[in-house]
C-alpha positions in Angstrom: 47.9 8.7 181.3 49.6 11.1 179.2 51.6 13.8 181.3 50.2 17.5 180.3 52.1 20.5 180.3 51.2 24.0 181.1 54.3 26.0 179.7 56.9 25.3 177.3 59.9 25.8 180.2 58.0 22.7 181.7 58.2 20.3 178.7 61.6 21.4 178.0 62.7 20.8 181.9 61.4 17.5 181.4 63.2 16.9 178.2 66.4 18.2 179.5 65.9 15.4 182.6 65.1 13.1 180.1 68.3 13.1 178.3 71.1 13.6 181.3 68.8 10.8 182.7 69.8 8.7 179.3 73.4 9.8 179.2 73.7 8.8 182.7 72.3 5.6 182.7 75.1 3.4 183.6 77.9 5.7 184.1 77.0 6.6 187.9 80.4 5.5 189.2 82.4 7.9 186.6 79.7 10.4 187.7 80.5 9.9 190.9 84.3 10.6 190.4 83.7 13.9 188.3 81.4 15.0 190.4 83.3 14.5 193.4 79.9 13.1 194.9 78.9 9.5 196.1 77.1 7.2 193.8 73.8 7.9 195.8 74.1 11.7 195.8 74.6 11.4 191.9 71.2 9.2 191.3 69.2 11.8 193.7 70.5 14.5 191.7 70.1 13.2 188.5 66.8 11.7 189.8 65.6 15.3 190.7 67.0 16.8 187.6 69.3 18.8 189.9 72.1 18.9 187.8 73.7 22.6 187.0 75.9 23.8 184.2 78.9 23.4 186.1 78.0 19.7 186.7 77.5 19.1 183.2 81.0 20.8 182.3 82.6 18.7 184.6 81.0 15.5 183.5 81.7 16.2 179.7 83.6 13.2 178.8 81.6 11.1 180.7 78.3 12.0 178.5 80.2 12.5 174.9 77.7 14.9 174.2 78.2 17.0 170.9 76.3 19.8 169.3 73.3 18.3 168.1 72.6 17.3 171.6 73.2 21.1 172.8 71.0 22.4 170.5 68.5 20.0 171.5 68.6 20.6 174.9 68.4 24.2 174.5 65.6 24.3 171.6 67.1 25.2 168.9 66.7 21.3 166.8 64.9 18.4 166.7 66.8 15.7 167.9 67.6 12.8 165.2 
């Protein structure tokens, strides 16, 4: 069943989780190390969609993300 959303913060929360789900996938071990976390911690937290700003900045060259992908996040494109 397609999941419904009330607001637009809520389908962009998901979206967001989405794609730091995506980026991570793989990579929990370098996570891990840039986060200073253990690999479980890093899988509840991306799990949960608990990752901050600061946890994004930190992991920046483990994700390779450029601008599109900021913008995307944010709202401001369409992702292609």
């Amino acid at each position: 069943m397609p999941r419904t959303y009330l607001t637009s913060a809520e389908r962009q929360q998901t979206r967001i989780q989405k794609m730091i789900a995506g980026w991570a996938s793989g990579k929990t071990e370098q996570l891990a190390k840039a986060w200073e976390l253990t690999p479980q911690a890093v899988n509840a937290r991306i799990r949960t969609g608990n990752v901050t700003l600061l946890d994004l900045w930190k992991a920046r060259e483990v994700f390779q993300f450029d601008l599109k992908d900021i913008e995307y996040l944010i709202g401001g494109g369409e992702k292609k």
